[in-house]
SENU-946334 format. One record per residue (C-alpha): x, y, z negated; residue number from 0. Coordinates in steps of 0.2 Angstrom, whole numbers, plus 5000, padded with zeros to 4 digits. Example, Ala and Ser with C-alpha at 12.3 -4.5 7.8 and 13.67 -1.06 7.14 Angstrom:
! residues 2
+------+------+------+-----+
!   c1 !   c2 !   c3 ! seq !
+------+------+------+-----+
! 5062 ! 4978 ! 4961 !   0 !
! 5068 ! 4995 ! 4964 !   1 !
+------+------+------+-----+
***
This chain:
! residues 378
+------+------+------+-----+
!   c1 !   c2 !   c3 ! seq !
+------+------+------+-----+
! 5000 ! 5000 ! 5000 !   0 !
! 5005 ! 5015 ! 5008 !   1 !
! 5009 ! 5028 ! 4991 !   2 !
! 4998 ! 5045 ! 4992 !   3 !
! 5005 ! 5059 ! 5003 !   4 !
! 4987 ! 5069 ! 5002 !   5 !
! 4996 ! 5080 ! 4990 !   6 !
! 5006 ! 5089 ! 5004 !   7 !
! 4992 ! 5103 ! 5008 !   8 !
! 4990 ! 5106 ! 4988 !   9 !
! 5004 ! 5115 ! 4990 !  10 !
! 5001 ! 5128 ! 5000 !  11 !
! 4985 ! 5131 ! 4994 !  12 !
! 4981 ! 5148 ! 4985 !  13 !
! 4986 ! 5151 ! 4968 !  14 !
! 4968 ! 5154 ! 4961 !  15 !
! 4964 ! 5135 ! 4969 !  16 !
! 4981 ! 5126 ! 4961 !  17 !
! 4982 ! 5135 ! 4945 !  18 !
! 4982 ! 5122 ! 4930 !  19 !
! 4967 ! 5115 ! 4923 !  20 !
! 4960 ! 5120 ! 4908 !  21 !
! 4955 ! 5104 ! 4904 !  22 !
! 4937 ! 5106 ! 4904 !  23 !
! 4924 ! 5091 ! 4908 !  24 !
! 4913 ! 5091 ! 4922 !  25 !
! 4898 ! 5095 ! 4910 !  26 !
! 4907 ! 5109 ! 4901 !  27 !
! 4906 ! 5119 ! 4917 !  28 !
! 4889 ! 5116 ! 4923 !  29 !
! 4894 ! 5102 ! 4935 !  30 !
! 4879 ! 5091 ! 4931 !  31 !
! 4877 ! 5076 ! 4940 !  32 !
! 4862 ! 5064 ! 4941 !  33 !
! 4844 ! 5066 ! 4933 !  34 !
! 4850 ! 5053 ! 4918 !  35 !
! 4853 ! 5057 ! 4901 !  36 !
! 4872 ! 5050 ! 4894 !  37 !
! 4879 ! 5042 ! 4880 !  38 !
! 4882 ! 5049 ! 4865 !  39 !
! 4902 ! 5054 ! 4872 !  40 !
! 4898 ! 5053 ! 4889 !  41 !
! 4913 ! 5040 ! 4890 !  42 !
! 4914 ! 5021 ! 4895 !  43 !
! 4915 ! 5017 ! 4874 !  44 !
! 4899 ! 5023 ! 4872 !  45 !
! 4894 ! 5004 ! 4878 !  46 !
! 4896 ! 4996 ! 4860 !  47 !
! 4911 ! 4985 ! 4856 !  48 !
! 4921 ! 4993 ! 4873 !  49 !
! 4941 ! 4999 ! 4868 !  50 !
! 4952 ! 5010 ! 4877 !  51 !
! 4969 ! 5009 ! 4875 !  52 !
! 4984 ! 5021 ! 4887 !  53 !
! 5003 ! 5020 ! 4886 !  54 !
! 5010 ! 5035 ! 4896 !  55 !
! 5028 ! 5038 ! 4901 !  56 !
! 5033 ! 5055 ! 4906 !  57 !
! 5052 ! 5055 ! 4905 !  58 !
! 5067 ! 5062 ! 4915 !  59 !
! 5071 ! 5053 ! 4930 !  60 !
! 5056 ! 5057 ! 4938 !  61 !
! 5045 ! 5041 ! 4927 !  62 !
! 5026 ! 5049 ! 4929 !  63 !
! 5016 ! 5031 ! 4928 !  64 !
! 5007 ! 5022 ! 4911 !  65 !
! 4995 ! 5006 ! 4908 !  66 !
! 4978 ! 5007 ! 4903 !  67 !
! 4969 ! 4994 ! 4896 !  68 !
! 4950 ! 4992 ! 4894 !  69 !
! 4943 ! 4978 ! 4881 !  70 !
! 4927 ! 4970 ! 4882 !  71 !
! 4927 ! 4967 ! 4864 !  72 !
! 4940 ! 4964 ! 4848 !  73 !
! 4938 ! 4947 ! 4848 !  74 !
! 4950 ! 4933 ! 4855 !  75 !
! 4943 ! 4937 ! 4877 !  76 !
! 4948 ! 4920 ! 4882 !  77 !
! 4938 ! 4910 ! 4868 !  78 !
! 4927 ! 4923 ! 4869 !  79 !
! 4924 ! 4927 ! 4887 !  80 !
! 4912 ! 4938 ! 4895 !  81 !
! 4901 ! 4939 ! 4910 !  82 !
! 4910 ! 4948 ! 4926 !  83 !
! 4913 ! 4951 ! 4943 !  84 !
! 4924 ! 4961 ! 4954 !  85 !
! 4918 ! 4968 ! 4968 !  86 !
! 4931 ! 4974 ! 4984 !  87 !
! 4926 ! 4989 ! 4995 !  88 !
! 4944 ! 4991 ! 5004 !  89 !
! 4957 ! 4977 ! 5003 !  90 !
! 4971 ! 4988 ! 5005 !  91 !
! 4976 ! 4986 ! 4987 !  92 !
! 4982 ! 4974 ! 4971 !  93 !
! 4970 ! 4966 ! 4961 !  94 !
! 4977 ! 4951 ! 4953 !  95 !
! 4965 ! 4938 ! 4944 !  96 !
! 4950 ! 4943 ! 4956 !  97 !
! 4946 ! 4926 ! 4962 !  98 !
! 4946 ! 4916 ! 4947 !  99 !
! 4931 ! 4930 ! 4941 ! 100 !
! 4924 ! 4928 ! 4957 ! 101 !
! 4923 ! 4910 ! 4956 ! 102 !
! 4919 ! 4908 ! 4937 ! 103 !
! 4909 ! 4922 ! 4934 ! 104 !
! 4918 ! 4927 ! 4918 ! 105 !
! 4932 ! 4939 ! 4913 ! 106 !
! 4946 ! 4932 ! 4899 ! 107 !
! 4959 ! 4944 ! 4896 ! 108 !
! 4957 ! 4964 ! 4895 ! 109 !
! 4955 ! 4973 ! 4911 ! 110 !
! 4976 ! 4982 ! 4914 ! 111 !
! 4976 ! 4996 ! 4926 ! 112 !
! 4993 ! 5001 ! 4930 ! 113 !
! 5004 ! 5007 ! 4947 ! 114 !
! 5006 ! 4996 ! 4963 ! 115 !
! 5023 ! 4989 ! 4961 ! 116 !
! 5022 ! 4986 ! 4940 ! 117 !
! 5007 ! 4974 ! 4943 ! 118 !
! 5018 ! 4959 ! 4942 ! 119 !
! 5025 ! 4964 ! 4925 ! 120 !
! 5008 ! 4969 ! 4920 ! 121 !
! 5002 ! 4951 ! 4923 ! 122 !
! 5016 ! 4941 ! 4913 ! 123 !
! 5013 ! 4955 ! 4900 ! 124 !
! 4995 ! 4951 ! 4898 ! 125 !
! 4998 ! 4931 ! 4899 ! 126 !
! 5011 ! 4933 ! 4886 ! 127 !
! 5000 ! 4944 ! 4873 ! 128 !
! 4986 ! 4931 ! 4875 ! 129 !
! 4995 ! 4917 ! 4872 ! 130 !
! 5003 ! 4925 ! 4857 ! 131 !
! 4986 ! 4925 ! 4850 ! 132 !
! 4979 ! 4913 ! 4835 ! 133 !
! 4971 ! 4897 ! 4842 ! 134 !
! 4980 ! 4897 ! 4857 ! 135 !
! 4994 ! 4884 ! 4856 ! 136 !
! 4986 ! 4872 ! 4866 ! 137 !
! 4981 ! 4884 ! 4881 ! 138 !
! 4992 ! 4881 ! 4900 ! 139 !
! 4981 ! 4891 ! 4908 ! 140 !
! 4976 ! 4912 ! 4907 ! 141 !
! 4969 ! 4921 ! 4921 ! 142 !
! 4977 ! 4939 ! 4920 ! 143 !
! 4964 ! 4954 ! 4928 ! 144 !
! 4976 ! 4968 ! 4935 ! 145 !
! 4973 ! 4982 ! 4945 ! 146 !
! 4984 ! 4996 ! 4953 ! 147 !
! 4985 ! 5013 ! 4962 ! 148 !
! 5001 ! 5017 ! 4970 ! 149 !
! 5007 ! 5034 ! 4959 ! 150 !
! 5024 ! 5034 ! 4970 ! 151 !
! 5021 ! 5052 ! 4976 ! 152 !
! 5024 ! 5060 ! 4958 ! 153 !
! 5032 ! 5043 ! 4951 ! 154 !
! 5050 ! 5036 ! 4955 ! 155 !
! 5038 ! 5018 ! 4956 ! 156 !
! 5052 ! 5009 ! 4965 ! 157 !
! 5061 ! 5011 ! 4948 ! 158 !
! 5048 ! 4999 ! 4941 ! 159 !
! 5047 ! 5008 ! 4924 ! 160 !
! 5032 ! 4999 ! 4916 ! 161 !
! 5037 ! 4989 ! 4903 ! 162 !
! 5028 ! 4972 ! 4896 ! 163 !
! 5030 ! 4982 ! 4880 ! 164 !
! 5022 ! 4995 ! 4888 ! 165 !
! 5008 ! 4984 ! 4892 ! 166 !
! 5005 ! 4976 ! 4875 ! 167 !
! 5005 ! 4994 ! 4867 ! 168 !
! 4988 ! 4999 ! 4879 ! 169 !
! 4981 ! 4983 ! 4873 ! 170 !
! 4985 ! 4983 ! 4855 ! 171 !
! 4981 ! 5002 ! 4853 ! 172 !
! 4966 ! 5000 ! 4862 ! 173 !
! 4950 ! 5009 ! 4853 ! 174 !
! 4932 ! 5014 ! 4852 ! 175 !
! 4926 ! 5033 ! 4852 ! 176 !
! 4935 ! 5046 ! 4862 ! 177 !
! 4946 ! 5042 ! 4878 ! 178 !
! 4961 ! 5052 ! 4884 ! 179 !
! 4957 ! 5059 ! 4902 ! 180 !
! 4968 ! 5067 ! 4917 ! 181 !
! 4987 ! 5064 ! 4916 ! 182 !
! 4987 ! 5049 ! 4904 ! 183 !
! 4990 ! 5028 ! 4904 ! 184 !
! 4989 ! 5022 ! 4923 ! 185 !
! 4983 ! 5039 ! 4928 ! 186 !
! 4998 ! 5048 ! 4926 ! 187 !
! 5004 ! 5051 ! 4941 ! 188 !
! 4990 ! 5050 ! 4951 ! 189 !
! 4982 ! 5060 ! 4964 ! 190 !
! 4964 ! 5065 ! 4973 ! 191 !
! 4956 ! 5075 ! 4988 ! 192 !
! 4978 ! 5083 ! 4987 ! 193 !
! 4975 ! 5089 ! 4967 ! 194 !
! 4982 ! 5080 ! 4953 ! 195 !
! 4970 ! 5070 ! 4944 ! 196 !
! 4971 ! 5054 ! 4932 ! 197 !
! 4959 ! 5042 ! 4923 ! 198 !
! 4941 ! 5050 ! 4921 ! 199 !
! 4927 ! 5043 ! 4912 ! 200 !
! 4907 ! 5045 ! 4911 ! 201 !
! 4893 ! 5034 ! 4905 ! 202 !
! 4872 ! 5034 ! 4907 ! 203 !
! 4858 ! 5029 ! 4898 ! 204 !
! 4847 ! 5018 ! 4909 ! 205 !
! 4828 ! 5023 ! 4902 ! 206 !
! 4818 ! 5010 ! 4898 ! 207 !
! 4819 ! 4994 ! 4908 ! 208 !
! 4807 ! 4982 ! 4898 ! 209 !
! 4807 ! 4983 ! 4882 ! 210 !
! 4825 ! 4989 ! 4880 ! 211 !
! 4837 ! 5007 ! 4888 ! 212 !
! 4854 ! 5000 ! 4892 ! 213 !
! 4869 ! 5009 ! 4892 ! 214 !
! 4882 ! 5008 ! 4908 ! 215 !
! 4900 ! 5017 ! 4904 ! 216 !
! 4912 ! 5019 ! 4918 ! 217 !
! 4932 ! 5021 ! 4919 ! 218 !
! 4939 ! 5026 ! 4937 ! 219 !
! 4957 ! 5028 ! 4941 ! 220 !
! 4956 ! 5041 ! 4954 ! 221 !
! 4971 ! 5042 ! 4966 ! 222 !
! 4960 ! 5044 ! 4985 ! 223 !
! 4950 ! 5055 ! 4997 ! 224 !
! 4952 ! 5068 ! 5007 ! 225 !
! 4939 ! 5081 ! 5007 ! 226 !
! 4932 ! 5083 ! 4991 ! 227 !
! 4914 ! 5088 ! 4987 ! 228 !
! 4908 ! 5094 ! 4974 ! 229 !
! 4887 ! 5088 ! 4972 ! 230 !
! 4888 ! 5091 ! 4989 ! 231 !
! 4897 ! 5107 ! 4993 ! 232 !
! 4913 ! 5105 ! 5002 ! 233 !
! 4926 ! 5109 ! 4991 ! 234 !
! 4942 ! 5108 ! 4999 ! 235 !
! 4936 ! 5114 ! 5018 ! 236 !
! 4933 ! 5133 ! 5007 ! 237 !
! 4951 ! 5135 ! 5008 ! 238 !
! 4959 ! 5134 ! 5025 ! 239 !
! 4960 ! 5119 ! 5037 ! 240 !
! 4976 ! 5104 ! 5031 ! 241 !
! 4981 ! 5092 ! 5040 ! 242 !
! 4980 ! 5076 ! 5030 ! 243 !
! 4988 ! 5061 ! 5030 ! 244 !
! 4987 ! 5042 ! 5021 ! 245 !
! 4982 ! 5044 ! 5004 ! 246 !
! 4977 ! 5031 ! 4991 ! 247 !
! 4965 ! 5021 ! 4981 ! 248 !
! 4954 ! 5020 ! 4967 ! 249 !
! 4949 ! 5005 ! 4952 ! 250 !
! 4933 ! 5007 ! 4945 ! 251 !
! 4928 ! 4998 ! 4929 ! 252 !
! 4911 ! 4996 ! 4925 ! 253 !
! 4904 ! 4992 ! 4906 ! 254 !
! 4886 ! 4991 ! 4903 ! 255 !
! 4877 ! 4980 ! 4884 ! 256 !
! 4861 ! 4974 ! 4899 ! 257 !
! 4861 ! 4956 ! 4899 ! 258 !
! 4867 ! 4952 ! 4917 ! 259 !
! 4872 ! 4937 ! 4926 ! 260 !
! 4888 ! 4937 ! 4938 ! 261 !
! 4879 ! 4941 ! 4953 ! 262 !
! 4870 ! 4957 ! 4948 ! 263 !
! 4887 ! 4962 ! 4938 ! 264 !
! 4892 ! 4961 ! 4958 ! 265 !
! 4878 ! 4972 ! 4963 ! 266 !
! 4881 ! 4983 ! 4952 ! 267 !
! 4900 ! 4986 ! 4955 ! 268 !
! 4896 ! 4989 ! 4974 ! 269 !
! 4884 ! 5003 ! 4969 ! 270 !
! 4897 ! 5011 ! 4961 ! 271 !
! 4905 ! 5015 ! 4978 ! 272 !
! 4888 ! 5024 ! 4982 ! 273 !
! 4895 ! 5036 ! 4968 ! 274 !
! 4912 ! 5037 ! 4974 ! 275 !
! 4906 ! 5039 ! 4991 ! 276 !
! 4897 ! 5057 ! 4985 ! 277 !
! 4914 ! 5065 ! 4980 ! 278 !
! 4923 ! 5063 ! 4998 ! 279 !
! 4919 ! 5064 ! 5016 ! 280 !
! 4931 ! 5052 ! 5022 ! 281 !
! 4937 ! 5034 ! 5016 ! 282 !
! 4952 ! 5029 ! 5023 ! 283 !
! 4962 ! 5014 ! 5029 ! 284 !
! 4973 ! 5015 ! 5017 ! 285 !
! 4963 ! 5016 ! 5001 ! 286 !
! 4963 ! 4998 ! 4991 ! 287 !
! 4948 ! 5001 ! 4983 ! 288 !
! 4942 ! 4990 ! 4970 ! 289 !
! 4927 ! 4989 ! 4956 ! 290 !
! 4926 ! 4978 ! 4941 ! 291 !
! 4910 ! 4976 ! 4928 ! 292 !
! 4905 ! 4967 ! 4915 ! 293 !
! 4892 ! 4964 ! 4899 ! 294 !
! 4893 ! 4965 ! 4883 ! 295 !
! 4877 ! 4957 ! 4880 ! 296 !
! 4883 ! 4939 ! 4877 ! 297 !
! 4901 ! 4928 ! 4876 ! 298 !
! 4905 ! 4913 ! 4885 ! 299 !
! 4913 ! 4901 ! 4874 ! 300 !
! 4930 ! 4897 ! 4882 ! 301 !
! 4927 ! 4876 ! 4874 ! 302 !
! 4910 ! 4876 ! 4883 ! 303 !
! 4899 ! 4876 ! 4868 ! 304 !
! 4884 ! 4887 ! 4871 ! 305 !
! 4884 ! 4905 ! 4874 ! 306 !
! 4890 ! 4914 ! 4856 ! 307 !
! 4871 ! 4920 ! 4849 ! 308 !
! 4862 ! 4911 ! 4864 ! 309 !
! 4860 ! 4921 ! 4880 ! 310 !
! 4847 ! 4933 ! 4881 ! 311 !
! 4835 ! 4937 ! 4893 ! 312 !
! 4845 ! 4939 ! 4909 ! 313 !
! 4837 ! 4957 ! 4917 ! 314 !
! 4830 ! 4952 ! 4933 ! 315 !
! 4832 ! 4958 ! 4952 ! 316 !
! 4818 ! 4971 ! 4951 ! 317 !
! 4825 ! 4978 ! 4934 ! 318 !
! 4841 ! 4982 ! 4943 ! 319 !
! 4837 ! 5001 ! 4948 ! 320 !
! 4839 ! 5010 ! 4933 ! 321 !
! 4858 ! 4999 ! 4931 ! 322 !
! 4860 ! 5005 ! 4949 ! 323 !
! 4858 ! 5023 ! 4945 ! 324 !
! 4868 ! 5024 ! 4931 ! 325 !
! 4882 ! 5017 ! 4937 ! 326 !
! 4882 ! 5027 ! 4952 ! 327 !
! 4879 ! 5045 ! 4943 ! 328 !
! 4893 ! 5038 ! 4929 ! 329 !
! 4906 ! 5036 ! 4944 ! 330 !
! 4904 ! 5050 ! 4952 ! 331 !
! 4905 ! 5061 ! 4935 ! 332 !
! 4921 ! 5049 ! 4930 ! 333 !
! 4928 ! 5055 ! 4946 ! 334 !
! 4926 ! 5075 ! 4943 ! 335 !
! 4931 ! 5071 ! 4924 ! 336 !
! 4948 ! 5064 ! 4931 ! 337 !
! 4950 ! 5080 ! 4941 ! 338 !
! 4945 ! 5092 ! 4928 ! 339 !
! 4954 ! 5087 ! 4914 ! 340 !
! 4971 ! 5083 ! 4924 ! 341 !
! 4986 ! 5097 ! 4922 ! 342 !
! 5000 ! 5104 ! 4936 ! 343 !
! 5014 ! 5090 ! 4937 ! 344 !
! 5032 ! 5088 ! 4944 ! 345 !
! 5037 ! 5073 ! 4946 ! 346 !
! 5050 ! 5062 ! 4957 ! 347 !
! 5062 ! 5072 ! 4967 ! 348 !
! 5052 ! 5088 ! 4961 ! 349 !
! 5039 ! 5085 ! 4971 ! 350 !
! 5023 ! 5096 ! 4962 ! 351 !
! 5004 ! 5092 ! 4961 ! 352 !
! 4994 ! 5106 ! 4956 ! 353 !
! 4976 ! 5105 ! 4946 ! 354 !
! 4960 ! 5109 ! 4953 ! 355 !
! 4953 ! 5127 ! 4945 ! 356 !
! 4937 ! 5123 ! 4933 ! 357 !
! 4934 ! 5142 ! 4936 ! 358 !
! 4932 ! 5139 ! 4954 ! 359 !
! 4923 ! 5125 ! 4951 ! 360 !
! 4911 ! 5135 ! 4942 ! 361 !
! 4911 ! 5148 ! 4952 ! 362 !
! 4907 ! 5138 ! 4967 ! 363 !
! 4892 ! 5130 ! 4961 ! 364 !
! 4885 ! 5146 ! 4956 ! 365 !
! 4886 ! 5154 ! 4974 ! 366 !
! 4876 ! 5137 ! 4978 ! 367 !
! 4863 ! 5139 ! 4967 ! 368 !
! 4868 ! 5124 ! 4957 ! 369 !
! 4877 ! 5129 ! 4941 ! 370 !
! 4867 ! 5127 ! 4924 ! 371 !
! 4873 ! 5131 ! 4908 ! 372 !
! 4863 ! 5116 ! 4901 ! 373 !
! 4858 ! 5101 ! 4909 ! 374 !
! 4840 ! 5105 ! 4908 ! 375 !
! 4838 ! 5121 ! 4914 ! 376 !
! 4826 ! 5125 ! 4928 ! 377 !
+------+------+------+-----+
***
């Protein structure tokens, strides 16, 4: 995979459009996206028992790369396994352990995000973690699930500078509650629509399906596109006309407490393209795109006893809209959110990304009409 050179025309942009960020989600600036209310952080742990966990590396040398590691839960994952499914929108990308969740239907080890050529390392590191854990000294067999953007723009990635230390740290540090956005973990060194950008996060309340609302977070590492819009307004074509080359990819990762089976955890993680599709104009060749999701709702014994707590009622086919919706508005939002809370970086051989302008952001959205100082405004 091809490392992203989409940052060339960021740096000749205007001043007003590279400044560094202010950090500043997409909500705090009246960037509203979708009609569904969020969780209560508006942030992938807002699905109960999820943890975050980032080890970032910003050192001399030109190292702007990190890990981050997404847990279904704090128990042992491969005893304890959960419901899953990846879903692949372009192949032009990494994602070790995929077919094993395709074929079993179940996720065993935390999710690892990390940079294109550290994926190997990331792999033994997670095998090793798991078989370090108790009740695990008869195991031969551990499916690692890794996934990768290529940072090698703002990153010296042929240096290979994640660690399996560095991997173990974003798992066992890994917690609930607020997450670390922008320049942080496997987002470090990333890049979207030629503006620095990062890991971003969002999450969606599903309204009532049944009996029962259902919460959907979602994490994106975002290092793709083009042309970015902004609920629809062309963002970057304001400036001036850039002529644009290969740029990267993006990992979705999808948690949601609806009992689902494997199949509509599929379905779901292909909607979330829909919401990744509502931020750019253009998806290239190069951009290895992947999404992963999975449930919280129930644990597949790894011994094959019956599910932990029984399974509950699976939400059928025609539940699936709400789910649909909320993982579609929770991308796009993570998307914005790994823009807007990202800062100016120079990284490998100086090379410089610059941070979109929340201010013109906001700005922007009130020319159109479209800025609201609170999500229900008129």
């Amino acid at each position: 995979m091809k490392p992203s050179l989409t940052v060339l025309f960021c740096m000749v942009l205007l001043p007003a459009t590279c400044q560094e960020s202010d950090n500043t989600r997409a909500a705090d600036i009246g960037l509203y996206v979708g009609v569904l209310d969020t969780g209560p952080l508006n942030m992938i742990t807002d699905v109960e028992g999820v943890r975050v966990g980032h080890t970032t590396r910003i050192e001399q040398g030109g190292i702007r790369t990190g890990v981050t590691a997404i847990l279904p839960h704090d128990g042992n994952l491969f005893l304890d396994k959960v419901p899953g499914a990846v879903y692949c929108y372009n192949s032009f990308g990494k994602m070790a352990g995929s077919l094993q969740v395709e074929e079993l239907g179940n996720i065993e080890t935390p999710v690892v995000l990390t940079n294109t050529l550290n994926v190997g390392t990331a792999v033994e590191a997670v095998v090793s973690y798991m078989l370090s854990l108790d009740d695990m000294e008869n195991v031969r067999s551990v499916n690692a699930l890794v996934g990768e953007t290529n940072d090698g723009y703002l990153n010296d990635i042929r240096g290979r500078h994640v660690t399996a230390a560095d991997v173990v740290e974003a798992i066992t540090s890994a917690l609930g509650g607020h997450v670390g956005e922008g320049n942080t973990g496997a987002g470090t060194g990333t890049i979207s629509f030629g503006y620095k950008s990062g890991i971003g996060t969002a999450s969606r309340l599903t309204g009532p399906i049944g009996d029962r609302e259902y919460t959907v977070g979602v994490m994106v590492q975002s290092n793709f596109g083009r042309d970015l819009l902004i609920n629809g307004i062309p963002y970057t074509a304001e400036d001036e006309v850039f002529e644009r080359e290969e740029d990267g990819s993006a990992m979705i990762v999808i948690a949601t407490d609806a009992p689902l089976c494997h199949r509509n955890l599929k379905r779901m993680a292909k909607r979330s393209f829909a919401g990744m599709a509502r931020t750019t104009a253009f998806m290239s060749n190069s951009s290895g795109d992947f999404a992963i999701a999975f449930s919280t709702a129930y644990t597949i014994p790894h011994r094959g006893e019956a599910h932990v707590g029984g399974v509950p009622d699976i939400v059928a086919n025609n539940q699936m809209n709400g789910l649909f919706r909320a993982v579609e508005e929770a991308t796009q939002e993570a998307i914005y959110n790994a823009l807007l809370m990202a800062r100016d970086m120079e990284g490998h051989m100086g090379r410089r990304a610059g941070a979109i302008s929340s201010n013109r952001v906001r700005e922007l959205l009130k020319h159109h009409n479209m800025y609201r100082e609170n999500k229900y405004d008129q």
